[in-house]
N, C-alpha and C positions, 0 to 999 in steps of 0.2 A: 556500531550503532545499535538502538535497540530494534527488535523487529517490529514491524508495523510504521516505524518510521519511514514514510515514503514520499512525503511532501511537507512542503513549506509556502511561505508564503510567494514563493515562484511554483507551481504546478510541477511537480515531481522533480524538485530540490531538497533533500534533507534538512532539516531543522533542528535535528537533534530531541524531539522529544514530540511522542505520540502523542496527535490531537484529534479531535474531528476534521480537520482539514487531511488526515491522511484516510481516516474511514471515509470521508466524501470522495475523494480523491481514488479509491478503489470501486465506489459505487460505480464512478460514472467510468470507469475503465472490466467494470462487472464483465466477466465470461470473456474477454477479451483473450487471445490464444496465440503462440507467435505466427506470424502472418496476417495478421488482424490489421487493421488502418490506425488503430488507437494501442497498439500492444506499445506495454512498455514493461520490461521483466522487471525493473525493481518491486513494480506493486504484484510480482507472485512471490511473495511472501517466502513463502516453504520450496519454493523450485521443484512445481509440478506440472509445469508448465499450460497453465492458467489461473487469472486472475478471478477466484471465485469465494464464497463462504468462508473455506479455508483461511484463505487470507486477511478475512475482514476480522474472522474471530479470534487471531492472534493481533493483529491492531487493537481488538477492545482487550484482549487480556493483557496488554500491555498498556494500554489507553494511562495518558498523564506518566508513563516512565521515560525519565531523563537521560543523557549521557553521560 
């Protein structure tokens, strides 16, 4: 898939191509770490084990790329 693809229109379902809905979708999972109530590893992007900055900014640098 491409990276930053992390949801769809089911809440962290792949879609196949980076939208706002995957940057939103990392927002509200923001600093989330595993152990967290809301952790979910697909949206750590880079596998560093959190979902933060990192993450969002390869979502926009990929933002609108398809599979």
């Amino acid at each position: 898939g491409v990276p930053g693809d992390v949801s769809g229109t089911t809440p962290g379902v792949y879609d196949g191509v980076v939208s706002m809905r995957d940057v939103a979708y990392m927002v509200v999972l923001f600093n989330t770490k595993p152990g967290s109530p809301n952790w979910n590893p697909n949206a750590d992007v880079n596998n560093d084990g959190v979902c933060n900055m990192k993450d969002i900014a390869i979502a926009i640098l990929n933002f609108n790329q398809h599979e």
